[in-house]
N, C-alpha and C positions, 0 to 999 in steps of 0.2 A: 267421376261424373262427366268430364269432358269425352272421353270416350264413349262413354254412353249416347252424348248428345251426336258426337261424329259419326256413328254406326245406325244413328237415327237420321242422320243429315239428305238433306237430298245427293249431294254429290257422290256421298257412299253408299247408295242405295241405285245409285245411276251408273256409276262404275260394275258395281255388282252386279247388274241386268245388261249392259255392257257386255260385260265377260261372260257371263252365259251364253249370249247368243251368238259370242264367236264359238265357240266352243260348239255351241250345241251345228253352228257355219261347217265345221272341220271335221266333226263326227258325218256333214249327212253329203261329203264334197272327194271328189276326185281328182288328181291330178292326171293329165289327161297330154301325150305326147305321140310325135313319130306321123302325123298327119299332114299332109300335102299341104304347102306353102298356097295361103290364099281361101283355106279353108275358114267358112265364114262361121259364128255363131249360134247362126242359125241350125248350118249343119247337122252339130256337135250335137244341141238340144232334140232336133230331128230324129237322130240314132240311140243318145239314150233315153229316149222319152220312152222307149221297148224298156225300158228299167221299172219305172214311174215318173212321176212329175219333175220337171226340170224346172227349179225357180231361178237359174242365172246360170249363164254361161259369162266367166269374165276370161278375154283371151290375152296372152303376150303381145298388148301392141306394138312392143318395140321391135322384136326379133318374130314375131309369129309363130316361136317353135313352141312354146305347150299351151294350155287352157287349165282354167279350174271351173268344173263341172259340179253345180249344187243341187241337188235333187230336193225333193219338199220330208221326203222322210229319209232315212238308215237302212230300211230295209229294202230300199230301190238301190242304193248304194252294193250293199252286201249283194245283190243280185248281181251290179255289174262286174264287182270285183271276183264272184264265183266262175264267171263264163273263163272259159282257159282262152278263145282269142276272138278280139276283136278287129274286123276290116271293114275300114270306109274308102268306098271310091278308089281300090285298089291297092289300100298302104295300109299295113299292121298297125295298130293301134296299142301304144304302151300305156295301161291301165294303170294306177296304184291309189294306196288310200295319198285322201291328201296329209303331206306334214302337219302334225299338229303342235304351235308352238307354243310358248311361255306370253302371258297377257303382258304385255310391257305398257304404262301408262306413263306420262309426262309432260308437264308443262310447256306449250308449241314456242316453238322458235329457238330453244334450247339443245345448243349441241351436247353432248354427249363426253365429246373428244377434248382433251387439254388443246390447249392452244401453245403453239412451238415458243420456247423460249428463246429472244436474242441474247446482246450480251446487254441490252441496257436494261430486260429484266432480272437476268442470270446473278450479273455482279452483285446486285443491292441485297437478293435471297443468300447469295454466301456471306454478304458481308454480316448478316445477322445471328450465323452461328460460331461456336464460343470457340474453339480449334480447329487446325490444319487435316487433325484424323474426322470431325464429321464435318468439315467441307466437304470432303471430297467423298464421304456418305452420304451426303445430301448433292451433290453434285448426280450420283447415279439417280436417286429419288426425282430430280429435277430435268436430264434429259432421255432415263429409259423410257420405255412405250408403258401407256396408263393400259387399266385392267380393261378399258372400254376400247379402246384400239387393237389391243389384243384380241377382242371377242369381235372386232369386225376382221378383222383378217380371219380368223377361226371360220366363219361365217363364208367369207369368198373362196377357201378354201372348199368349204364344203361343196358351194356350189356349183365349184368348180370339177370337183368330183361324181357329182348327178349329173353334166352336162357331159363330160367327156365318157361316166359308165355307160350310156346310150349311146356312143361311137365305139368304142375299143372294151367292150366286153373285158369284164377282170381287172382291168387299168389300178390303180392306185395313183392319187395326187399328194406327193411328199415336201412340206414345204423346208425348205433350208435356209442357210447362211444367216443373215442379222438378224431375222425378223425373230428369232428360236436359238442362236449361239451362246444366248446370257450375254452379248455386249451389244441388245438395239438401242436405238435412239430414235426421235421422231421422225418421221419422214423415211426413214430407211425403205430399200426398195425389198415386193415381196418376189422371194425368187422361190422356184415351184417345179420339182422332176416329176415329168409324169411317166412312172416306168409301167413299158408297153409288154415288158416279159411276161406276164402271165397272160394278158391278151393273144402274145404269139402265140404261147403252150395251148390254151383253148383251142386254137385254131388247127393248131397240125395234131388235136387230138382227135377235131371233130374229120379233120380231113383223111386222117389214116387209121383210125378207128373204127371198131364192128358198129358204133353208130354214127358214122359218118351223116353228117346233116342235121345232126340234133342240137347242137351245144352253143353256137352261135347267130344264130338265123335271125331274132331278134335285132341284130344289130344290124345299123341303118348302113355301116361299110364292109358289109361280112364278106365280100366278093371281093374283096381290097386283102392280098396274102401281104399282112406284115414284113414278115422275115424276109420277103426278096422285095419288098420296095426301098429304093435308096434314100436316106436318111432326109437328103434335101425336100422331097415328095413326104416323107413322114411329116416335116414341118410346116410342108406346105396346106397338109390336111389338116394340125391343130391348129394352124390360122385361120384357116374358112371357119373349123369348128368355132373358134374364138368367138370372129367377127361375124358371125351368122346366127348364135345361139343362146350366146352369153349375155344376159341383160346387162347394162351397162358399160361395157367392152367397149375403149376409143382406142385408135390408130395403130391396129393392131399392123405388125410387121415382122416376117420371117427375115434373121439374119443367117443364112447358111453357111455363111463362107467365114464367121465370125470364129477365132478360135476357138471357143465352143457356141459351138453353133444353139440359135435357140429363139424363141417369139418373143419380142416384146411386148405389148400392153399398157393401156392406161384404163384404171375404171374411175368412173364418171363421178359418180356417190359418193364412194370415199376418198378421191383423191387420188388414189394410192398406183404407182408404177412398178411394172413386174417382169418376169423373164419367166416364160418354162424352156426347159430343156429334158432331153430324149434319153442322153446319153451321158449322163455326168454324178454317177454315182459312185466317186469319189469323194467328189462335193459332201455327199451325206454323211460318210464318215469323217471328213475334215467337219463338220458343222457338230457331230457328236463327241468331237473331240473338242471340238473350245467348251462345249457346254461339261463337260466333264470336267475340266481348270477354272472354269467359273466357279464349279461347286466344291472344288477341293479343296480353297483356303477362303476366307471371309475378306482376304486383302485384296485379292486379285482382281475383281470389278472397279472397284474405286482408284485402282494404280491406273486399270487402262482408261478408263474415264478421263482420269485428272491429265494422262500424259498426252492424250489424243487431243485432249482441248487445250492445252500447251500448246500443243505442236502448230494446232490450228491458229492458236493468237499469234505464233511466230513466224508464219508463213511458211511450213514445213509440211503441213499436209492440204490436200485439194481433193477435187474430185478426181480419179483416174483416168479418165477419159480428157481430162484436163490438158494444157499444154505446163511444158518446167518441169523440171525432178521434183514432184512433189510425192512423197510417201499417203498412201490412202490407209483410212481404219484399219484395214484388214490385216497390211501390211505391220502397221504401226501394234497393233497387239500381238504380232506373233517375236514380234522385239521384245515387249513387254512381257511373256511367257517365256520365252528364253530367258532372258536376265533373270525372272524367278528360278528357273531349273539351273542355275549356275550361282545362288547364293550360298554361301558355305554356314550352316547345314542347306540346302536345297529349301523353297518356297513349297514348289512344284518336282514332282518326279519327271528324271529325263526321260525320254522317248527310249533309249534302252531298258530301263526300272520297268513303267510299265508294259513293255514287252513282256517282261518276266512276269509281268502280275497275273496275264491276260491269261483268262481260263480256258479251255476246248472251244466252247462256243464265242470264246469274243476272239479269235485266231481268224485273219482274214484278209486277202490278197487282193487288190482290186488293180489293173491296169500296171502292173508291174511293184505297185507297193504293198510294203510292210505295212497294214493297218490294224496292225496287234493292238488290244488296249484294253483294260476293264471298262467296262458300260457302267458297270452300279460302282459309284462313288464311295459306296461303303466300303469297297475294296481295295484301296490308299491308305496307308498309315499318315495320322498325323504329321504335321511338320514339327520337325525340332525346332525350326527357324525361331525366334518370339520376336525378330525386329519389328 
């Protein structure tokens, strides 16, 4: 009966009508880029009203780089999205349907996000469980990244991928290190390779191929040759992109000369602090190598867990960038993997073992290294270990 009455209720009858009408928003709406900075509203509604009726033009006021274009019905829509190309005022117009997403509702004022734990919430939560083995299970429960922080990086990820495919044709945005290793925590910084190899290959295919001209022309840097721009101007192009495109994008800064070189970042929304880098896909196989010893014993997170926040109450680890010999995360778990691949039986297989595991396709040499190693975790035997 109670449900009965809530499926009769106003608020679920209001959500319901709600959600339709975004939906029916998405089905009849454009996303709408690649247009001259300063391009007004009016404009946009001006050119597609040649479709049918425009009931809103909402633009990016922060960066001014896209619009979303609502038409009054679907089939002015389908109209616009049939035409092969669109030019306003001399600039290619990048068409598509708009995203359409998942109706999320919730009570306002309500984050989302766990709130960081210190140690004077930390202590009292461990002291409530009954042994030293699920402390330090519950230790990982207490400072990994919740499912909801997870899905906002997922999220800036993506974004980040739609904003950068409209510059570098083919690109791929791959995120690494903490955020994805199996040892994050909160706060961890998102670091992000954006590999421009398939951008370059489009480019010298359209350039020295029998269709020369066809294959990247759409892109707003197509006159821009990859392959012979020096690395420092490559990153000075995905900082303009950053800071010109990217909605909520703060203090963005190219560091070149950095030993690996790469853009910083701060987004505004979530908080959250980043790096891309051009050239460091190494990093990716080191990042799918901890996640591969993450998944290989059930002990292995809660050792590094427990020993890094040791280290931290002892004054042995810091930020890197820090002043003192202080050992960082990074550092301090690859101690911690080692000491397992050196217990007699073995936790973890040495780096020679799974050399020999690694099949054809996981056999791979990157910058002078041995990056041999099985990818599927199923391909590890058990440990004899049982301590």
């Amino acid at each position: 009966p109670s449900l009965v009455e809530h499926l009769r209720g106003k608020k679920h009858q209001r959500l319901r009508s709600l959600r339709a009408e975004r939906r029916s928003q998405e089905q009849r709406s454009l996303f709408v880029s690649g247009f001259a900075r300063g391009t007004s509203g009016e404009e946009l509604a001006e050119y597609f009203g040649a479709y049918g009726d425009v009931a809103a033009v909402v633009m990016d006021k922060e960066k001014g780089a896209y619009a979303i274009v609502e038409l009054r019905d679907a089939a002015g829509r389908e109209r616009a999205l049939a035409e092969t190309q669109h030019d306003l005022a001399g600039h290619r117009l990048r068409v598509r349907p708009r995203e359409q997403k998942a109706f999320a509702y919730g009570p306002p004022g309500r984050s989302p996000c766990r709130e960081p734990l210190g140690p004077g919430r930390l202590e009292p939560a461990l002291w409530q469980v009954a042994d030293v083995d699920a402390q330090m299970s519950e230790l990982v429960r207490l400072l990994e990244l919740s499912e909801d922080e997870r899905h906002v990086r997922h999220l800036l990820v993506t974004l980040f991928q739609e904003v950068f495919t409209e510059f570098f044709p083919g690109c791929t945005v791959v995120p690494f290190g903490s955020s994805i290793n199996g040892f994050d925590v909160h706060g961890c910084d998102l670091d992000l390779f954006l590999d421009l190899e398939p951008t370059k290959s489009l480019q010298a295919s359209t350039r020295d191929g029998p269709g020369a001209g066809s294959g990247t022309e759409d892109s707003i840097l197509s006159d821009i040759d990859l392959a012979a721009t020096p690395a420092p101007e490559v990153l000075e192009l995905v900082a303009a992109v950053l800071r010109r495109c990217v909605p909520g994008v703060r203090r963005v800064r190219a560091v070149p000369t950095a030993r690996r070189p790469v853009v910083k970042f701060c987004h505004k929304q979530s908080g959250l602090a980043g790096d891309i880098s051009i050239n460091n896909r190494l990093a990716l196989l080191n990042t799918r190598f901890l996640q591969l010893c993450a998944e290989a014993d059930e002990r292995v997170r809660p050792l590094v867990y427990a020993v890094r926040l040791w280290a931290k109450q002892q004054g042995l680890a810091g930020n890197p960038s820090g002043s003192g010999p202080l050992l960082n995360n990074y550092a301090l778990t690859l101690l911690v993997l080692f000491f397992l691949q050196t217990r007699s039986p073995p936790v973890l297989p040495t780096v020679a073992r799974l050399r020999d595991l690694a099949g054809d396709d996981d056999r791979v040499v990157v910058c002078g290294w041995d990056c041999s190693f099985p990818r599927d975790v199923a391909s590890l035997e058990p440990s004899a270990n049982t301590e």
